[in-house]
Structures are given as C-alpha cells and as structure tokens.
C-alpha positions, 0 to 999 in steps of 0.5 A: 368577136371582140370589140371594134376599136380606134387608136389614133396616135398623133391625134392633134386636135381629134379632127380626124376621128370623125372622118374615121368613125363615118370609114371604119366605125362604128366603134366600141372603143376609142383612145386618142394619144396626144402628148400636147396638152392643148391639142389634148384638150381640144380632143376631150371638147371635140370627141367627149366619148374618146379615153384621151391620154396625154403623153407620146406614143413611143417606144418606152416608157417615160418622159423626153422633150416634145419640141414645138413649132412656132405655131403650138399646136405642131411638134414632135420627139425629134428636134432635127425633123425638117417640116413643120417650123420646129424650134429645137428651143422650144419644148416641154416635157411630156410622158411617153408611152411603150406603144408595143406594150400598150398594145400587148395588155389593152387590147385582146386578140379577137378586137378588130383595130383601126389605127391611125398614126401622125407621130411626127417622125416616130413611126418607123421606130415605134413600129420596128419596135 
C-alpha cells in the first residue's frame, strides 16, 4: 500500500487539517493549497509538517485575480460570487494550479487520498476538469 496523504484546497489558515488528521489521519503526507499569502503564512505557523503551496487550485496553470472581501483573509477567482463581501476591486494576483494534473504526477495509484475542497466557487470546474 502507498502512502496516506492529505490534500486540502482552499486551506485558509490550516485550521481545518487538525480536525482532518484526528478523522482521517494519521498522515504520511500533507499539502496545503492557499493562494492567499497571509493565510499561507499562518498555515506554515499552524501546521509546520504540511508542504504549503501558495497558489489556486484551479484548472490550469498560471496566474489570474484572486478577489478579496473586506475582511483579507476571504476570496476567490470569481469576482461575481455573491457570499462573502467580495469587492470586485479589490485583488492581487496569484499562481494557479492545474489540480487535475497535480493530481496525475504527485500522487501514485496505490496512496490512500483525503481531500478537502473550499475554493470558493471553483469546485464544480476543477472537479469537471
């Protein structure tokens, strides 16, 4: 058997690997996606064994708007979601990532995967992609 390992997308802070690891864990591996670099940040305070990549998961590769909310720590690729007080004004830009094929050359068929997904809106395309 392969390796068991986490992927949490949308990751925000980390707070939610925690409650992961003590329903699904232990993990061999754990990767943190989280385009926002505060929230990146905190990750790498919060849980130091996870490999934290700063960028979108999405479904290609390379770089588009990541829209705020009014408070920094919300947002997402789509500036006309309707939660979360995004501002279609506000933004910076960030790397996205081709989730499908991250997928493809990082982890081996016989792993055991747990993947949590919050990407504020991108779901239904990364996962149809």
């Amino acid at each position: 058997m392969g390796k068991k390992v986490l992927i949490d997308c949308g990751a925000s802070n980390g707070s939610a690997i925690p409650e992961l690891k003590k329903m699904y864990g232990p993990f061999d591996k754990i990767y943190a996606f989280e385009p926002n670099p505060e929230n990146a940040q905190q990750i790498k305070s919060n849980v130091p064994e996870a490999i934290v990549a700063q960028s979108a998961v999405y479904c290609r590769y390379g770089q588009m708007k990541l829209y705020l909310a009014k408070q920094f720590d919300g947002s997402t690729l789509y500036p006309d979601k309707l939660s979360g007080g995004i501002r279609s004004d506000s933004f910076i830009e960030v790397e996205t990532l081709d989730f499908s094929d991250w997928i493809s050359n990082t982890i081996k068929r016989d792993d055991y995967l747990v993947c949590k997904m919050d990407i504020e809106g991108a779901e239904f395309d990364v996962l149809e992609h």
